[in-house]
N, C-alpha and C positions, 0 to 999 in steps of 0.2 A: 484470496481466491481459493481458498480450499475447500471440500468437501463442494464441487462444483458450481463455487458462487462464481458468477464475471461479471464485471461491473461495463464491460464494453454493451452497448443499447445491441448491438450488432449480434454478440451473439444468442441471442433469441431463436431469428432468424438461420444462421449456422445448425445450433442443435437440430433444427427444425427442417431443413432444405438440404443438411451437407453432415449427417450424422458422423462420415467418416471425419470430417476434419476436427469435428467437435470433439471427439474419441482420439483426438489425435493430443485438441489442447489438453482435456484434458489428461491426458498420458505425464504431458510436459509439467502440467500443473502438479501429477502426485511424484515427479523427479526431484522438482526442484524443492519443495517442501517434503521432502523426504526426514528430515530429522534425524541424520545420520552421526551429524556431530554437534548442531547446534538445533536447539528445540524452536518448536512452530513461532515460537514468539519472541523469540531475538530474528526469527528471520522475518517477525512481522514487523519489529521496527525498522530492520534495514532496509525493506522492500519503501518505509516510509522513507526515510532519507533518500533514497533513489528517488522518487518520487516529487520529495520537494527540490533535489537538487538540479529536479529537467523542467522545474518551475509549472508542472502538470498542473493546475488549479482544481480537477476535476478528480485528479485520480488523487492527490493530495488529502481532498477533503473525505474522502472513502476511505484510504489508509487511516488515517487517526481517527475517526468515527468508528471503523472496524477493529483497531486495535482498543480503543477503549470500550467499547462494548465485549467484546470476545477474551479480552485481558485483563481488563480494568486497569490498563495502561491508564498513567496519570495525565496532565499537562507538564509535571515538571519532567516526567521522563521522556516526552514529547521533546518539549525544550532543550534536553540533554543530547537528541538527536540531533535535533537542529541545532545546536552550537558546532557539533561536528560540519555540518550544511554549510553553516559562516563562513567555514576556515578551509572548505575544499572547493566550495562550488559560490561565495561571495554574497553582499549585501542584498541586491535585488532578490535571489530565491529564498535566503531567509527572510525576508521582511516579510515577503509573500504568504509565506507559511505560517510566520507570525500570526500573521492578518488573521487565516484561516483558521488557526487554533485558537483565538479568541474569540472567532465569528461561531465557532461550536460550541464555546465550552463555557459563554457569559448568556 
């Protein structure tokens, strides 16, 4: 989400109709990626593990897309996230995410 990308269809419409709130997200958006102690791109794999671990299918597929585009994040370092995903958050969301990073990256 940095550098005022959102992947929500919705805010379009926000920038467009409610400039305050969108000024608002993004406020939030240059807090949290701040880079204060860990750089833009360890917090872009965490954001993916969050991601696969709320079983998002949509925002899922945007994180590791985005991180391997913007990073040239691998599949094995994908993978290496997601094994953490196994062991905190169980079978079902890692398969899922499974699925999706081969459904990207074959």
């Amino acid at each position: 989400m940095k550098e005022d990308v959102f992947y929500g269809k919705g805010m379009a419409y926000v920038k467009k109709d409610y400039p305050d709130i969108f000024k608002a997200v993004v406020g939030l958006n240059e807090a949290a990626y701040s880079g204060k102690v860990l750089d833009y791109r360890t917090q872009k794999l965490i954001a993916l593990g969050i991601t696969a671990a709320a079983s998002d299918d949509r925002a899922m597929k945007k994180q590791m897309m985005s991180a391997m585009k913007e990073f040239n994040i691998t599949r094995d370092e994908i993978v290496d996230v997601l094994r953490v995903v196994l062991l905190t958050s169980g079978n079902p969301p890692f398969t899922k995410a499974m699925k999706i990073l081969y459904d990207i990256t074959e």
